[in-house]
Residue, then its C-alpha position, 0 to 999 in steps of 0.5 A: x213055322x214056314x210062313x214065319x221063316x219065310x218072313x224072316x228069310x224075305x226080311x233079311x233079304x230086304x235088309x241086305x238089299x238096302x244096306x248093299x244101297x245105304x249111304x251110311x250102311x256099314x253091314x258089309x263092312x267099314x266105309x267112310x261117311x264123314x265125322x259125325x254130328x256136330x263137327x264144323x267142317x264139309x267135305x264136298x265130293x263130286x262124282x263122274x267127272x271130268x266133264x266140259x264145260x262144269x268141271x272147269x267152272x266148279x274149279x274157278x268157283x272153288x278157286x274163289x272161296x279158296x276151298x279144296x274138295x274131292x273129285x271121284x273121277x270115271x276112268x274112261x272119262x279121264x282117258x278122253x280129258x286128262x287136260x281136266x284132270x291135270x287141272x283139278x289136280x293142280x288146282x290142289x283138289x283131291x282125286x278119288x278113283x269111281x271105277x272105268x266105266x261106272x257100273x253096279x258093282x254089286x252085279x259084278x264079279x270079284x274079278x270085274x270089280x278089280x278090273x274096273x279098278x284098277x283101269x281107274x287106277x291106270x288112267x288116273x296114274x297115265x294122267x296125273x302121276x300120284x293120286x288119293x287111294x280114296x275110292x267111291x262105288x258108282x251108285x254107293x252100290x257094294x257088297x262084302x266082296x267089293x269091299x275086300x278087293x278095296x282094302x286089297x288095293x289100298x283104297x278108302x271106300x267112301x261114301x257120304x251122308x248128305x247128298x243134293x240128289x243133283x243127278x237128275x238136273x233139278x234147279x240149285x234153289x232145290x239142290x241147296x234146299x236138299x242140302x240143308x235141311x241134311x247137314x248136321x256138321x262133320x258131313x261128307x256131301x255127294x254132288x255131281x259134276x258130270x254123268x256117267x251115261x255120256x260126256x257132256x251132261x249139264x250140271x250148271x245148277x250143281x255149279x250155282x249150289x255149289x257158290x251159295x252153299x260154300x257162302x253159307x256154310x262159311x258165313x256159319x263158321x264152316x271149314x272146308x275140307x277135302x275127304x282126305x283132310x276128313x278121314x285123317x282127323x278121323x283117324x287122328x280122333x280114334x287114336x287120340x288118348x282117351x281121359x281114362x287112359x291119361x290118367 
């Protein structure tokens, strides 16, 4: 009997330790991941900005498609580029709060979690005045806890459903490839213009994906969406009245 639960203890243990980690997980409460399969629209999101140079040229290339998307932005970085973060935000780009200084929330306490919040909140405010109350955990790394200071808050815990894995800096060939052999319609796609380790950090090929992919998905049919447009319809679909209901 004691091997057997010791077993069974390990095996929750694993479960809980992948789903604190799963994009899509939803164990430890609601987050949101995107519309389901089959939608024609992609809400592209970028972490760790603001960052010079990338930053920018995603905006002239963005600007170029007319297409609008979400920036989760590291508060310690908008204290230093808030002339970045005012762009973006005058370019019509939703921005989404990715804590101060991008640490593991799952090792922090329910106090630090609030902390690192709420200085994202401030710098975000300090910078462009009203902002999203959309919110991304640095490393999609949460637990119950995180969660609930959230919806304490008022923000939206989003996370995503296809990523191009572009945080290591591989080519835009393979972070496109990445993409697509992911994409099912309705997603909500991670990508990175910046790096929460410093300043600076090179994402031109998360800057050339971006083009191919956006002339890709548009010559699919594809809309464009940012994830507050995503997560309205989102809502707009569950409260709709279902055929029974009408009768």
């Amino acid at each position: 009997m004691l091997p057997a639960l010791i077993g069974l203890t390990t095996a929750a243990a694993s479960a809980a330790g992948y789903q604190s980690m799963a994009p899509t997980g939803q164990w430890f409460g609601r987050t949101f991941t995107g519309l389901g399969r089959g939608r024609k629209q992609i809400a592209l999101t970028y972490d760790d900005g603001p960052n010079d140079p990338h930053t920018l040229k995603l905006l002239e290339v963005l600007a170029r498609h007319d297409v609008r998307a979400t920036f989760f932005m590291i508060g310690r970085y908008v204290r230093q580029r808030s002339d970045i973060v005012r762009e973006v935000a005058q370019a019509g780009h939703v921005i989404g709060n990715h804590t101060f200084s991008h640490p593991l929330l799952i090792f922090d306490s329910a106090a630090q979690t609030r902390k690192q919040l709420l200085e994202c909140r401030a710098a975000l405010t300090d910078a462009i005045g009203d902002h999203s109350s959309l919110f991304r955990p640095p490393f999609g790394g949460r637990r119950p806890a995180t969660l609930k200071i959230a919806r304490q808050l008022g923000l939206e815990t989003v996370m995503w459903s296809v990523t191009g894995y572009d945080w290591n800096a591989p080519s835009a060939v393979e972070i496109e490839k990445r993409i697509v052999r992911q994409v099912r319609g309705g997603d909500v796609i991670l990508l990175h213009d910046g790096g929460h380790r410093a300043m600076g950090a090179d994402r031109s090929q998360t800057v050339i994906a971006t083009d191919n992919l956006i002339r890709r998905y548009k010559d699919q049919g594809y809309e464009f969406v940012t994830v507050t447009e995503m997560v309205g319809a989102g809502r707009a679909r569950a409260s709709a009245p279902t055929r029974a209901s009408r009768g």
